[in-house]
C-alpha positions in Angstrom: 8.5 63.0 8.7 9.7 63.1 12.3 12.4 65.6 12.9 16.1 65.4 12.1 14.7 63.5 8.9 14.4 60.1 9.8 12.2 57.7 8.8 9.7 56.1 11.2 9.0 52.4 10.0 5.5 51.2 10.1 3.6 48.2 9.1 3.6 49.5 5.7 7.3 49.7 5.2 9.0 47.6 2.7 11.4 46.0 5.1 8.6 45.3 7.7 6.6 43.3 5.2 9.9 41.5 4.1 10.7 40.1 7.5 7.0 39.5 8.7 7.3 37.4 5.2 9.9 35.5 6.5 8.7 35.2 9.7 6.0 33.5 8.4 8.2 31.3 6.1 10.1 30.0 9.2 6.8 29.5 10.9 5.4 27.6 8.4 8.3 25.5 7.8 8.2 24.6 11.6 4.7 23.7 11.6 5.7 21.4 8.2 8.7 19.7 9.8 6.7 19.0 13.2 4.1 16.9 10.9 6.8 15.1 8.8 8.3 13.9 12.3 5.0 12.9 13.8 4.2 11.4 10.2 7.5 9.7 10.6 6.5 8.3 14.3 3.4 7.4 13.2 4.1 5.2 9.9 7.6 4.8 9.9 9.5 1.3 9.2 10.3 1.5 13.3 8.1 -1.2 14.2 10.0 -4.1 15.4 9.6 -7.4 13.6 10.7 -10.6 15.0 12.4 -11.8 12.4 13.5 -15.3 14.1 9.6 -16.0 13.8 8.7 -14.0 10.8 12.2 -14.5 8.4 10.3 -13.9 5.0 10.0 -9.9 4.1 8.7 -8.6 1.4 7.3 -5.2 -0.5 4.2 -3.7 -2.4 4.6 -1.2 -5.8 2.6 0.5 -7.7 3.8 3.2 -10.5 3.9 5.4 -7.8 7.6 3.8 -6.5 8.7 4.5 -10.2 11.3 2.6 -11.4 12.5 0.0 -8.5 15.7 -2.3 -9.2 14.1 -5.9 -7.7 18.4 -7.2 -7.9 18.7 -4.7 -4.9 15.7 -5.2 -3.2 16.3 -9.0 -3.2 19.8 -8.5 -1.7 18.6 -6.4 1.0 16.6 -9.3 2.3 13.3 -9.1 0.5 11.6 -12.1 -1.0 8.2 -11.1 -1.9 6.3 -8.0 -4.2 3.0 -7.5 -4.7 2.7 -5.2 -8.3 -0.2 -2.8 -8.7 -2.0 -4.8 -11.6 -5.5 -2.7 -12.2 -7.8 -0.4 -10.6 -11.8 -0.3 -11.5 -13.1 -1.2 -14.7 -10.4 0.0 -16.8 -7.3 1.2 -15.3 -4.6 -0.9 -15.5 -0.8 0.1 -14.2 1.5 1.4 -16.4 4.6 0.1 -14.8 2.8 -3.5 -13.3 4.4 -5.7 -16.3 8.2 -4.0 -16.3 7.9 -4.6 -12.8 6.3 -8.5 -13.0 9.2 -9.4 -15.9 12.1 -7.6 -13.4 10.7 -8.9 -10.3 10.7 -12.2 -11.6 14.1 -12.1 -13.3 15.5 -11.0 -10.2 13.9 -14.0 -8.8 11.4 -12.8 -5.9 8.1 -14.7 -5.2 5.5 -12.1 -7.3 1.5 -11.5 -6.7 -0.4 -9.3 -8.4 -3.4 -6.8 -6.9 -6.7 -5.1 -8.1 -7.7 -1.9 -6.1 -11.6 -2.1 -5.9 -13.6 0.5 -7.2 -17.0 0.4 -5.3 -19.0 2.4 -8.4 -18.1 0.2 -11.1 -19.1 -3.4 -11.3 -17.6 -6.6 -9.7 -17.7 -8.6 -12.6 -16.4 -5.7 -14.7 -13.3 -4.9 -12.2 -12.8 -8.9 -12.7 -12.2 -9.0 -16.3 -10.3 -5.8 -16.1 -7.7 -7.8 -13.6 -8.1 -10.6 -15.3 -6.9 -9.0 -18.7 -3.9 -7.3 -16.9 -2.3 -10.6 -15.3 -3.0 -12.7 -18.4 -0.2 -15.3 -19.9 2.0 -14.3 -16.3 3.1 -17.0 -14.0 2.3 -15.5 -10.6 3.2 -17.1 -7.4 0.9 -15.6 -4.6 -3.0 -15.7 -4.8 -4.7 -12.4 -6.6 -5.3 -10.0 -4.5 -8.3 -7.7 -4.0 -7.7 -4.5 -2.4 -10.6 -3.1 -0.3 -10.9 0.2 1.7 -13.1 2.8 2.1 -9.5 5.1 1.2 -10.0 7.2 -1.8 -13.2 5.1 -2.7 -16.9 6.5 -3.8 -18.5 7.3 -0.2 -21.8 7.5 -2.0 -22.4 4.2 -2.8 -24.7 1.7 -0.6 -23.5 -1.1 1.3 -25.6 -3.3 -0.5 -24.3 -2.0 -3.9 -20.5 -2.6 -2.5 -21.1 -5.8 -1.0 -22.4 -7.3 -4.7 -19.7 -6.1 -6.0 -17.1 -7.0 -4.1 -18.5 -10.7 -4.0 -19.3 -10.4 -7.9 -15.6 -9.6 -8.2 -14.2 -12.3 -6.3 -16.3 -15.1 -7.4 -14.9 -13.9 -11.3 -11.4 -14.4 -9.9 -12.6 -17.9 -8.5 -14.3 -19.2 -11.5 -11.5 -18.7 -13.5 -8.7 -20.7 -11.4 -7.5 -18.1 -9.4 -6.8 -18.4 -5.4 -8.2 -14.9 -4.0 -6.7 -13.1 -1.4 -8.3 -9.7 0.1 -5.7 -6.6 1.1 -7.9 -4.2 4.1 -6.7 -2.4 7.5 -9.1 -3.4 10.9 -12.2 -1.2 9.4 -12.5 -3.2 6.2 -11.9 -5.9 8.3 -14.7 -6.0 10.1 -16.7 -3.9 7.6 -16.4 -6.1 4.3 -14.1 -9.3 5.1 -15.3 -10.5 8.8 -18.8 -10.5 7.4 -18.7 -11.3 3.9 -15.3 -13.0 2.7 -13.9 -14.9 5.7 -12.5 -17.9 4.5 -10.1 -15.7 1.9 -7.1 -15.5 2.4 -6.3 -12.6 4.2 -3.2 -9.4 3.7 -3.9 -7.2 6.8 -2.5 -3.3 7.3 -1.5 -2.7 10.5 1.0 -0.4 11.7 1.7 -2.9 15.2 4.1 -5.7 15.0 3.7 -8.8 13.1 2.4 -11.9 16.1 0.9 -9.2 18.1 -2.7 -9.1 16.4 -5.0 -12.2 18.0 -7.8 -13.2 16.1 -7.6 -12.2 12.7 -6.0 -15.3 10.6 -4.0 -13.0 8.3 -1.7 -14.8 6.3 0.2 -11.5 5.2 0.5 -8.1 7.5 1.3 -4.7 5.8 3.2 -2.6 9.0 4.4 0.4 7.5 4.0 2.9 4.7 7.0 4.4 4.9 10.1 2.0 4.9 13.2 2.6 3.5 14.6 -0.2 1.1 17.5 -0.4 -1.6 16.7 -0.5 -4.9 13.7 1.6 -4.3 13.5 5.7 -4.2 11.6 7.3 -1.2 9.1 5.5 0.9 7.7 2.3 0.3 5.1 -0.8 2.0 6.7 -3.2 4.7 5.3 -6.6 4.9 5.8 -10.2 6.4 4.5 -13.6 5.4 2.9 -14.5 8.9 4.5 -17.6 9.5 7.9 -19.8 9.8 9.5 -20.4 6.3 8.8 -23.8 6.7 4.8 -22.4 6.3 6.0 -19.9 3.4 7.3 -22.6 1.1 3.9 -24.7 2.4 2.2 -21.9 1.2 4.2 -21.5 -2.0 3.1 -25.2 -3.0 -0.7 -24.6 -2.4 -0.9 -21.8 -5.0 
């Protein structure tokens, strides 16, 4: 003890370790809220959308968005959902037919997609969608989400690709229009080579008319837009076209 009894107050002393603690606490919360903002800059509903040349909005759920109240999201300007039907061989949505029979009722223009599972087979993954959107009237083609996100990275090319085609040509034979959801690497992986000629739902976090080339009928521009009716973050999208072309589009389904 050093003289006149005080106390000297090393790294081992309670209140050292207390405020180092907290130290770190600020530090850490710094570190959190400079990657929300650049999260936020990245992927948020900023990017500008011409909406003279691309009028018809929509959204894409999953159970993930929980419950969403479609009478708000139609009255904040949204015409269009597509509802997380399925997923592989056997999973199928527990929300997707609440969400078809409100969506529906408060009448937006409803699709329906499949995330592909690249271990599990095409034909399989067909019947499995094909069982989830059965007896319910749909008004946009099925969809087939592709990407190498959260996927089996162990699986051949080869093995994918048979799949993938397996899966679509299931959707085909039984009367359905097929449309294929991928971002610019699934693009040119899976679609460019093997599915051109399907329609095509593109994520892209640039603004809708600015892509050349790519014939997408839909674009997917944000993962983190803010909409009534639905808590926290959800998908942006546009119909790529005039609304003359939507209700064109409409008709052909």
């Amino acid at each position: 003890m050093p003289a006149g009894g005080a106390t000297r107050r090393g790294n081992g002393h309670p209140d050292y370790i207390k405020w180092m603690l907290i130290a770190g606490a600020v530090a850490v919360a710094a570190v959190l809220a400079v990657l929300v903002a650049k999260r936020q800059h990245l992927f948020h509903s900023d990017v500008a959308v011409d909406r003279y040349r691309f009028p018809v909005a929509g959204i894409d759920v999953s159970k993930h968005n929980g419950k969403v109240d479609f009478v708000r999201v139609a009255q904040d300007g949204y015409e269009f959902v597509f509802i997380k039907a399925s997923e592989g061989a056997t999973y199928r949505d527990a929300n997707f037919l609440t969400n078809h029979r409100a969506a529906k009722a408060a009448g937006l223009k409803v699709g329906a997609y499949h995330f592909f599972r690249k271990n599990r087979e095409g034909e399989t993954q067909a019947q499995n969608f094909l069982g989830a959107v059965e007896g319910l009237q749909l008004d946009l083609p099925l969809v087939v989400d592709v990407e190498d996100w959260d996927n089996d990275h162990f699986v051949s090319d080869t093995d994918v690709i048979s799949r993938l085609k397996a899966l679509v040509a299931t959707l085909e034979k039984k009367g359905h229009k097929v449309m294929v959801y991928t971002n610019g690497n699934g693009y040119e992986k899976y679609y460019k080579p093997h599915l051109t000629g399907k329609h095509l739902w593109l994520c892209s976090f640039t603004a809708p008319g600015t892509l050349v080339g790519y014939g997408h009928v839909f674009q997917q521009y944000s993962h983190w837009g803010e909409v009534s009716g639905v808590d926290g973050d959800v998908d942006l999208n546009v119909f790529c076209g005039s609304r003359e072309e939507w209700e064109r589009f409409l008709k052909n389904q």
